[in-house]
C-alpha positions in Angstrom: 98.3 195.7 155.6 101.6 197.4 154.6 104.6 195.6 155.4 108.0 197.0 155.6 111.1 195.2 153.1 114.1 194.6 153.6 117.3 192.4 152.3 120.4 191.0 153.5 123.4 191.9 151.9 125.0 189.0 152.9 123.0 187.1 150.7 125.4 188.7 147.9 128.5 189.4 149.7 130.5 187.0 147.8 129.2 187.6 144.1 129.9 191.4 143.3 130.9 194.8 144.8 128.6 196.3 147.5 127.8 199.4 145.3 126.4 197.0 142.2 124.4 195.0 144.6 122.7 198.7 146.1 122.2 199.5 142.9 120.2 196.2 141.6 118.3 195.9 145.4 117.9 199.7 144.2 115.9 199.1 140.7 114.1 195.8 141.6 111.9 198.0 144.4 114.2 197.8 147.4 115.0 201.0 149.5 115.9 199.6 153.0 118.7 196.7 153.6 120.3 194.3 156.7 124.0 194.8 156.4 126.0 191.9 157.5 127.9 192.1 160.8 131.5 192.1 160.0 132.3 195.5 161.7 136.2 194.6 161.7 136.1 194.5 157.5 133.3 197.9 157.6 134.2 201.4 156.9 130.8 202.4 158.9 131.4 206.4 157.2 132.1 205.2 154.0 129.0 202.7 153.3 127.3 205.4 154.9 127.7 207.8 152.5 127.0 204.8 149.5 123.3 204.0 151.2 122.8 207.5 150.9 124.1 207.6 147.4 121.1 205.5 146.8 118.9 206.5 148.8 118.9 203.5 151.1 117.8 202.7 154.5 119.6 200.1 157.0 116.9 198.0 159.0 119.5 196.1 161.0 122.4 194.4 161.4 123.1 190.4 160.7 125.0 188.9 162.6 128.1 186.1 160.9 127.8 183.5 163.5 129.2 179.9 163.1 130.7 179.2 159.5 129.8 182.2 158.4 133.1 183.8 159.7 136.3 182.9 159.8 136.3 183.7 163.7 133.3 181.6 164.1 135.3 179.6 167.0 135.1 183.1 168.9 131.8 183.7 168.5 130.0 180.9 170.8 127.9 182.7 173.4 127.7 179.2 175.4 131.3 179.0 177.3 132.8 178.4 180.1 135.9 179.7 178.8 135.9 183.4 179.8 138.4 184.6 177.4 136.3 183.0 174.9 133.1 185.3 175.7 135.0 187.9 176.3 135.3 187.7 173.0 131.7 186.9 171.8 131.0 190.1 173.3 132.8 192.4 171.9 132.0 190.8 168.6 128.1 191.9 169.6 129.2 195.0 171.1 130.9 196.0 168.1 128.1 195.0 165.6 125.5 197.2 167.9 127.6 199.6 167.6 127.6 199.4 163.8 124.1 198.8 163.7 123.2 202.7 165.8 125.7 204.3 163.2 124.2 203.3 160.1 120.7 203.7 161.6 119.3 200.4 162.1 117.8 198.9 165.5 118.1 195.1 164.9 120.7 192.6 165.6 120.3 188.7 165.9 121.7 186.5 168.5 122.1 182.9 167.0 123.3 180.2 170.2 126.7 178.1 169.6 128.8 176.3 172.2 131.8 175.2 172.7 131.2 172.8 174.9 131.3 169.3 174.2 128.8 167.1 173.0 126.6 170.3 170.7 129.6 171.3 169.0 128.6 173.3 165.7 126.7 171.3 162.8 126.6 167.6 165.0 123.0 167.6 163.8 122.3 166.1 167.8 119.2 166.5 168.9 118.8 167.8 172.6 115.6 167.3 175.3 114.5 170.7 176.4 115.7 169.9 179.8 119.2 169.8 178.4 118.5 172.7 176.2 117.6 174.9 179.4 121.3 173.6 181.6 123.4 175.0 178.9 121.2 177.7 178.5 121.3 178.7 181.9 125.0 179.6 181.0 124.4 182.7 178.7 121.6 184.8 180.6 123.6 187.4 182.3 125.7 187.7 179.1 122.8 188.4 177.3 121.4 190.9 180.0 124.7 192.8 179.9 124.8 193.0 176.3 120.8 194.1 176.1 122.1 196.9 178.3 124.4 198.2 176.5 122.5 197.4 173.4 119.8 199.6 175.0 122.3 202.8 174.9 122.3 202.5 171.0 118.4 201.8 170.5 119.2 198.0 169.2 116.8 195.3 169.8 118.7 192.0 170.5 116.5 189.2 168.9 117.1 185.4 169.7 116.7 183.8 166.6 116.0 180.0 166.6 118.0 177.7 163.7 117.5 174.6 162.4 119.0 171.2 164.4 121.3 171.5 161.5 123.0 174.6 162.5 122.8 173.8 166.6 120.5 171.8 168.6 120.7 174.6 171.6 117.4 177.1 170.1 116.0 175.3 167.2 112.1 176.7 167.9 109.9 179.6 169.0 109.2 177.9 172.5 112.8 177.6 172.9 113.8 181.2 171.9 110.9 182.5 173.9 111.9 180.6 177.3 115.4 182.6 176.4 114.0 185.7 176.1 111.3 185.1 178.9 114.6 184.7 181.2 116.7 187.8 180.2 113.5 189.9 180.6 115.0 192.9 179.0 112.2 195.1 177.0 114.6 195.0 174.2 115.1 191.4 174.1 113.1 189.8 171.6 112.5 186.5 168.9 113.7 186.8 165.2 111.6 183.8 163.1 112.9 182.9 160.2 110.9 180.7 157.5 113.8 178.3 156.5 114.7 177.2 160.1 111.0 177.3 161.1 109.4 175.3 157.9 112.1 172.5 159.3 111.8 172.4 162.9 108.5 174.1 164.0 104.9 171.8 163.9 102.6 174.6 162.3 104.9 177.8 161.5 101.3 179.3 161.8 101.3 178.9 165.6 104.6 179.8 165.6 103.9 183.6 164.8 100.4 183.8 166.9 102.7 182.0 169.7 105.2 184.8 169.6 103.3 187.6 169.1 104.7 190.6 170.7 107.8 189.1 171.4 108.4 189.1 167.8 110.4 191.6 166.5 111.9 190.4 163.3 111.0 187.7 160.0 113.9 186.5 157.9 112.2 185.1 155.1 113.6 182.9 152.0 111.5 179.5 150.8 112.1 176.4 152.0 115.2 175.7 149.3 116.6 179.2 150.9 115.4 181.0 147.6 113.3 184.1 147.3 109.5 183.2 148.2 107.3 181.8 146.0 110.0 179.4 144.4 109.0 176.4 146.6 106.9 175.0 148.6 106.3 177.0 151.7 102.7 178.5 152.5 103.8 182.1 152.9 99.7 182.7 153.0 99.1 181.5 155.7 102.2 183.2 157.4 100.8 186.5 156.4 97.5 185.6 157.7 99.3 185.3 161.2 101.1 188.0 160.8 98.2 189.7 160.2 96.4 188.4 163.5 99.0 189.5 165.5 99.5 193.1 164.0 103.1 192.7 163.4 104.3 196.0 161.7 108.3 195.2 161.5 110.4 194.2 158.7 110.2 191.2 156.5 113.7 191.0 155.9 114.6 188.5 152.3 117.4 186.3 153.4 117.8 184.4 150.3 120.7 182.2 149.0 121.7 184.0 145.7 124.4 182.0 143.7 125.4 183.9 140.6 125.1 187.9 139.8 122.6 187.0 137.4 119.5 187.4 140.7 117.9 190.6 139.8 114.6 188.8 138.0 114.6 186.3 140.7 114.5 189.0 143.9 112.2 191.2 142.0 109.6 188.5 141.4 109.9 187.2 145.3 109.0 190.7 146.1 106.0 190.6 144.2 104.9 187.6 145.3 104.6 188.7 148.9 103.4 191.9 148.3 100.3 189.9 146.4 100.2 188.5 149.0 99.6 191.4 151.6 97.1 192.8 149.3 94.9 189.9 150.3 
C-alpha cells in the first residue's frame, strides 16, 4: 500500500535554521512536512515561499501544548477560568489559521487542565469516570473551534498522551469517547506510537479500534527515535493500518539531538517503507 510521509519540524526546531533542516528532510526523500504551531513567532508568507523553494508540501500543523511553549499555562483547554480559554482558543484559532495558509488540513488537540489535582506532568492516574467529569468541561469548546476549523478545511484530531504528559486522554478509548461527544465530521483521533506503546494493551487493536475515526499517526520508536531503532513492532502496525485502509499521513515525530540526524531520518524512512512493501 502506498503511504503518505511526513515530519515534524519541531523535532529540529532547536538545532539549526529552518531552511538547513528543508534542505536535509529535502535530500533524505522527504517532500511534505508538519510545521510546528507557534503562529505568533511564524512569517506564514515568508516560510511559504521557502517550502516552495524546496518544493515542499505542509501536511499539518503541531500543536506546542504543555512545556513545549513558554505560554503552556494558557493553553489548557480544561478550565473553568474563562479568560484562560479564551485564550486556548485563540491559540487554536490562530494555528488553524496557519495551518489553511500553508496548505495543510491537520491540527492536534492534546488535553491539559488547570484544575487541581491533574495538573501538568503529576504522573496521576485517573478512573475513566473521572476522566469523563473533567471532560465534560471542554465539549462545546471543542465544537466551536471544529466550526470554525471547518471554514479553513482543518481536521481537529484528539490525540491521546502518555500518563506522563496528563492523565485526562492517555488512550484510543478515551480519545474516541471525546470525539464520539463533539460529533463534528471533522473531529477526529491522532495515534501516536510513543504514547500508545506505553499506555495502550495491544497498539494493534488500537488502530482496528479507531478505524475511521483516525485521521492521523505520529510515529517515532519507543525511545522517541526514528523507527526501527527500538523495540516497537511497527509490522504489525502496518498490518492494521492495512486492515483498516488508512490512506493519511504517517507523520515522523522523532526526538533529534544534534544536527548530525540526516543518516538516522533517512534509514527510519526506509525501514517503514520496507515495511509497506510487505
Amino acid at each position: 500500500m502506498s503511504w503518505k510521509y511526513s515530519i515534524t519540524l519541531s523535532s529540529f526546531k532547536k538545532l539549526e535554521p529552518i531552511q538547513k533542516t528543508l534542505e536535509n528532510l529535502k535530500e533524505q526523500g522527504f517532500d511534505t512536512v508538519e510545521v510546528y504551531g507557534e503562529p505568533d513567532f511564524i512569517d506564514a508568507k515568508k516560510l511559504s515561499n521557502l517550502l516552495d523553494s524546496f518544493s515542499m508540501d505542509v501536511s499539518g500543523v503541531t500543536g506546542m501544548w504543555s512545556f513545549h511553549s513558554s505560554e503552556y499555562k494558557s493553553r489548557n483547554l480544561i478550565t473553568t477560568n474563562n479568560d484562560s480559554l479564551i485564550a486556548v482558543k485563540n491559540y487554536v484559532k490562530k494555528c488553524i489559521l496557519l495551518c489553511h495558509t500553508l496548505g495543510g488540513n491537520t491540527f492536534n488537540i492534546c488535553l491539559f487542565s488547570d484544575l487541581p489535582p491533574i495538573s501538568d506532568a503529576n504522573h496521576k492516574n485517573l478512573i475513566r469516570d473521572e476522566k469523563r467529569k473533567f471532560v465534560s468541561l471542554l465539549i462545546e469548546p471543542l465544537r466551536e473551534l471544529a466550526k470554525y476549523a471547518s471554514n479553513y478545511e482543518v481536521d481537529l484530531l484528539i490525540e491521546p498522551l502518555n500518563r506522563y504528559s496528563t492523565p485526562i486522554c492517555t488512550d484510543y478509548k478515551d480519545a474516541k469517547y471525546i470525539v464520539d461527544l463533539v460529533d463534528e465530521e471533522n473531529v477526529g483521533i491522532l495515534l501516536d506510537t510513543f504514547h500508545m506503546n506505553i499506555e495502550e494493551d495491544s497498539i494493534y487493536d488500537a488502530v482496528i479500534n479507531s478505524n475511521t475515526l483516525l485521521k492521523l499517526v505520529h510515529i517515532s520508536d519507543n525511545n522517541r527515535k526514528m523507527p526501527g531503532f527500538a523495540h516497537i513492532d511497527f509490522e504489525s502496525i502496518i498490518e492494521a493500518l492495512k486492515k483498516i485502509k488508512y490512506s493519511k499521513f504517517l507523520t515522523f515525530e522523532p526526538t533529534v539531538q544534534n544536527t548530525d540526524y540526516k543518516y538516522d531520518i533517512k534509514l527510519g524512512l526506509q525501514f517503514l517503507k520496507n515495511l509497506s512493501k510487505n
